[in-house]
C-alpha positions in Angstrom: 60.0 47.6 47.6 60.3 47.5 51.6 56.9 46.9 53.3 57.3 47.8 57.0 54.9 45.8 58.8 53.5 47.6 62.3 52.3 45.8 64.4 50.2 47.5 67.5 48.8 46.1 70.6 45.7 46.8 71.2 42.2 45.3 73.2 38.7 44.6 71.9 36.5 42.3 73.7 38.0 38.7 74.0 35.3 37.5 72.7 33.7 38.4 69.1 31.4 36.8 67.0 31.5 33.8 69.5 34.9 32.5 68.8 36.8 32.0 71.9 40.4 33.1 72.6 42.1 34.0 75.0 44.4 36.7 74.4 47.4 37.1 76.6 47.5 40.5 78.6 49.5 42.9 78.0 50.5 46.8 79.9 50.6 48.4 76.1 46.7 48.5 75.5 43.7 50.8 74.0 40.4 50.6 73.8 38.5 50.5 70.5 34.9 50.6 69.8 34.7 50.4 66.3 33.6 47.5 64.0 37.0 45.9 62.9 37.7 43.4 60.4 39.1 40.7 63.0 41.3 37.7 62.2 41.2 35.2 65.1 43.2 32.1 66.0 41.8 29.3 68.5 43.2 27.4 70.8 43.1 24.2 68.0 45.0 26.5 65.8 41.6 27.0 64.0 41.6 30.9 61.8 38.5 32.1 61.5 37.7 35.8 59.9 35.2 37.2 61.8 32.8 33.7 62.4 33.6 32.2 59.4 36.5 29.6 59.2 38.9 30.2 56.5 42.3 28.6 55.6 46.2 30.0 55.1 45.6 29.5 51.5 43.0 31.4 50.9 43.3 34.0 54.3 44.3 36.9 52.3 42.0 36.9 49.4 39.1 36.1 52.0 40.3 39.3 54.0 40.2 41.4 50.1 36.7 40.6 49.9 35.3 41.2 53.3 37.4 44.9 52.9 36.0 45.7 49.2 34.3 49.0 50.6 34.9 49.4 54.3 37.1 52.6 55.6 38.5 51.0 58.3 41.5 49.0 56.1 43.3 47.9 58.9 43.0 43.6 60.5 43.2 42.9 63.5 44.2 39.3 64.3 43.9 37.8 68.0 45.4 34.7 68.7 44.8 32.5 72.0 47.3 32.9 74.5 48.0 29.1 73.7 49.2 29.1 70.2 52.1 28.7 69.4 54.4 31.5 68.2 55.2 29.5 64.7 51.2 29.1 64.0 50.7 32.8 64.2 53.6 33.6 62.5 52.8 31.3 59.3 49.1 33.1 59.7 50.6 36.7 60.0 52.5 35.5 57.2 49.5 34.4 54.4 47.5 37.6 55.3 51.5 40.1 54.5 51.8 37.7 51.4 48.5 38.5 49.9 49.9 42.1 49.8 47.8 43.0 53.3 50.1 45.2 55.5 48.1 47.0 58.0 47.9 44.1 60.8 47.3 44.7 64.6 47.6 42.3 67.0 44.7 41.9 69.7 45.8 42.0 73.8 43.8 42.4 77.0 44.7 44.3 79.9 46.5 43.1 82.6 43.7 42.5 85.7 45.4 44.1 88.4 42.9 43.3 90.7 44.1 39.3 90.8 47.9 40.4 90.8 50.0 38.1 93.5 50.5 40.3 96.9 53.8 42.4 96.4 57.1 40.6 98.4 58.1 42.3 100.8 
């Protein structure tokens, strides 16, 4: 069976349930409001599900409990700006294996209002 993974970009507040991480900004962005199920990686390469630290062994059937019952099936993983691209992937990785497709990742909109002066 093919599983097509989607990944979308999109922007919740950069910081939820007190874990910090810094997302990197992105143009591609929208604005939810809804409480998500929210899969975060720190800067230490630390995963956390919601505030509570978990582990890639144990990240997907972690994520199956904490979903028993909720509409809203899809995670949402944010990863600092700082990890690096073969931490998330081994993180996006546990949560496909345990049979969990509907990932999004997390961004921030760009700040426009620090951009550099335009060259002339």
């Amino acid at each position: 069976m093919l599983v097509l993974l989607v990944i979308f970009m999109i922007t919740v507040p950069v910081i939820q349930s007190g874990i910090q991480v810094q997302v990197p900004q992105t143009h591609n962005t929208k604005a939810l409001t809804q409480n998500l199920l929210v899969v975060s990686v720190t800067r230490g390469d630390n995963v956390y599900i919601g505030d509570k630290i978990t582990n890639l062994r144990t990240i997907a059937a972690d994520l199956r409990k904490q979903m028993a019952g909720r509409k809203q099936q899809a995670i949402y993983v944010r990863a600092d700006e700082h990890v690096s691209w073969g931490v998330l992937a081994r993180v996006m990785d546990a949560i496909k294996s345990g049979g969990l497709t509907s990932v999004e990742m997390v961004t921030q909109p760009y700040d426009h209002s620090f951009a550099p002066p335009a060259s002339k």
